[in-house]
Backbone as XML, in Angstrom:
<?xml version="1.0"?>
<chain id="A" units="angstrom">
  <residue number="1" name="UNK">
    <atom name="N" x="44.235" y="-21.445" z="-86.863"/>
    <atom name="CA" x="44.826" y="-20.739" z="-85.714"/>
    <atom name="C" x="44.059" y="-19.440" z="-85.474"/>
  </residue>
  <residue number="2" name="UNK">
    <atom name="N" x="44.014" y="-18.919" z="-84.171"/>
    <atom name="CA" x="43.327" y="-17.681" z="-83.837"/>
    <atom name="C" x="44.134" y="-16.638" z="-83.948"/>
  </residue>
  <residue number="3" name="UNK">
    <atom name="N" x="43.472" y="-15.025" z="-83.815"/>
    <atom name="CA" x="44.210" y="-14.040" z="-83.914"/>
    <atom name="C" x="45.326" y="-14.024" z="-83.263"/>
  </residue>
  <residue number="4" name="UNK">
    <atom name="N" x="45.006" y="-14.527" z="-81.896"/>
    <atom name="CA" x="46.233" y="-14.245" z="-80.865"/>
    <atom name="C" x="47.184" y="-14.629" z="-81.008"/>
  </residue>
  <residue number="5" name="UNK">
    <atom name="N" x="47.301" y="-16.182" z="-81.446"/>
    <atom name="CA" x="48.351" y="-16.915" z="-81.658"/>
    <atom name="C" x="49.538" y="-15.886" z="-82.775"/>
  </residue>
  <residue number="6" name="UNK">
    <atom name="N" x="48.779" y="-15.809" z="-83.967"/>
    <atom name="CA" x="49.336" y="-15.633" z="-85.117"/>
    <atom name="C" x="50.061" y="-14.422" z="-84.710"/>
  </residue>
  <residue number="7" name="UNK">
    <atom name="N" x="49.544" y="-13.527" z="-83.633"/>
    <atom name="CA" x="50.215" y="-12.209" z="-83.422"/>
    <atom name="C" x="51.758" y="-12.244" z="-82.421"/>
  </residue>
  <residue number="8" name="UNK">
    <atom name="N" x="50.925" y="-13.219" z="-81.733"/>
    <atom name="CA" x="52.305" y="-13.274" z="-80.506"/>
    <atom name="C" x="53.334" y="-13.988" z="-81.980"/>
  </residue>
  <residue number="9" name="UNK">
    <atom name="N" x="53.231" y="-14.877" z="-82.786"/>
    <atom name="CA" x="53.683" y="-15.864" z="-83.388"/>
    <atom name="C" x="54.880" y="-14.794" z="-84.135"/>
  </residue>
  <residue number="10" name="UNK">
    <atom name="N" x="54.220" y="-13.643" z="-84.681"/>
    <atom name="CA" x="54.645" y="-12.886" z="-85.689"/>
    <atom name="C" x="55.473" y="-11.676" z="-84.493"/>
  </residue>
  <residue number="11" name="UNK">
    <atom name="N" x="55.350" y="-11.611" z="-83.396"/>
    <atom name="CA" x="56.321" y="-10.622" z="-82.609"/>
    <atom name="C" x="57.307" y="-11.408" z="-81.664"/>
  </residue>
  <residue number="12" name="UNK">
    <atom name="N" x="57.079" y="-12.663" z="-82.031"/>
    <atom name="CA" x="58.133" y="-13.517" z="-81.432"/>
    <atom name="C" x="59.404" y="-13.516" z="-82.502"/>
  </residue>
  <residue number="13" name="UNK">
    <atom name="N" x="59.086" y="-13.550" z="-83.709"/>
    <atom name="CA" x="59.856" y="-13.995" z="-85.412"/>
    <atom name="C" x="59.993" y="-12.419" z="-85.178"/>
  </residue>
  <residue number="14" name="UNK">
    <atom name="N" x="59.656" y="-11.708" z="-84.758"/>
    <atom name="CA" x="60.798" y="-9.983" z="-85.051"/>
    <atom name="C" x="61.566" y="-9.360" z="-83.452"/>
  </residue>
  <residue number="15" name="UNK">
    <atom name="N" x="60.874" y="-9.982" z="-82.615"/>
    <atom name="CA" x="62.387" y="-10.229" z="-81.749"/>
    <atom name="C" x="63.293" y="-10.916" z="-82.161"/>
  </residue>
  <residue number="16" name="UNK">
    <atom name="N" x="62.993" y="-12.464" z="-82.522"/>
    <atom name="CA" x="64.340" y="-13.043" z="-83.053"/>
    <atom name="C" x="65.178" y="-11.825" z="-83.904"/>
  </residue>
  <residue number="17" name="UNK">
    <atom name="N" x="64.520" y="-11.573" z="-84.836"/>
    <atom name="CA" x="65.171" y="-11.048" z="-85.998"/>
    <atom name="C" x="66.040" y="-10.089" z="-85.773"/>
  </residue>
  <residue number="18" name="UNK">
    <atom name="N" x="65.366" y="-9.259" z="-84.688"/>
    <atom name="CA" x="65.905" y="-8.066" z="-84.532"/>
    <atom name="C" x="67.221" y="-8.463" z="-83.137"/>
  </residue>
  <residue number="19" name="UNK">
    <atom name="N" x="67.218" y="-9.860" z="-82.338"/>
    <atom name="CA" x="67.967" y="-10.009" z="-81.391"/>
    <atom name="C" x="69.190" y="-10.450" z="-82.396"/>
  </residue>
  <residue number="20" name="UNK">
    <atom name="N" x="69.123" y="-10.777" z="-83.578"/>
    <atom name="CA" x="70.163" y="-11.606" z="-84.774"/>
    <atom name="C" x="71.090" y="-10.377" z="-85.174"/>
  </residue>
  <residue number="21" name="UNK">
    <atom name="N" x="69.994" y="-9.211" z="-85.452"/>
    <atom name="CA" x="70.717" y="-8.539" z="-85.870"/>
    <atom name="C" x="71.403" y="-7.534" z="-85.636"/>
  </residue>
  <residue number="22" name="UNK">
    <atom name="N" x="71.356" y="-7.332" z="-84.134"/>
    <atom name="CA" x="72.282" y="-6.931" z="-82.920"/>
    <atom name="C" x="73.328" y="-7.578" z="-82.398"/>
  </residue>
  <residue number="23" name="UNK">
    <atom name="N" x="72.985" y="-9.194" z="-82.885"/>
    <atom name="CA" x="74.570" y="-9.896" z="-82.196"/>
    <atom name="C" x="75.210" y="-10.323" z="-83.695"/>
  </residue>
  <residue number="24" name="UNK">
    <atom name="N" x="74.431" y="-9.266" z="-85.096"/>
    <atom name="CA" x="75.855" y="-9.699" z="-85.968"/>
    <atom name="C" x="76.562" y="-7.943" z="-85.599"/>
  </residue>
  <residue number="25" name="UNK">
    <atom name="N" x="75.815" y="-7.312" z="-85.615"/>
    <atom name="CA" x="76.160" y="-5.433" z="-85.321"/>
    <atom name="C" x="77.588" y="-5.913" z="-84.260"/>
  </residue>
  <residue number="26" name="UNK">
    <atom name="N" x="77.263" y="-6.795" z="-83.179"/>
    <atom name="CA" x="78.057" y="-7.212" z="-82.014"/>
    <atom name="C" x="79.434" y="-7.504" z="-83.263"/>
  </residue>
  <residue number="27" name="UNK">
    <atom name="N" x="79.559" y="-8.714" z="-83.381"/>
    <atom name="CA" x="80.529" y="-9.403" z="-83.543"/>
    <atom name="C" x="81.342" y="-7.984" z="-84.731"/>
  </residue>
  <residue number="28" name="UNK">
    <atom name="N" x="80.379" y="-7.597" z="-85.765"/>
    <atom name="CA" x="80.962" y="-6.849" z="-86.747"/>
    <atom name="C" x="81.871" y="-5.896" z="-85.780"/>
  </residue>
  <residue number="29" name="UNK">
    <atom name="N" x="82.077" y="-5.344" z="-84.924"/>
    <atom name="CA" x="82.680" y="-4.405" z="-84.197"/>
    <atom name="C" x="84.311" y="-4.663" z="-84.027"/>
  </residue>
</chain>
């Protein structure tokens, strides 16, 4: 795989992460 891929690949996996861990912050409320 090329640079590009691996980068978008790796800021796609920390949006998820970070969209996960705003809708547990959500529900915890």
């Amino acid at each position: 795989a090329n640079v590009i891929t691996i980068t978008l690949t790796i800021k796609s996996l920390r949006y998820i992460w970070h969209s996960f861990k705003v809708w547990k912050f959500t529900l915890a409320q």
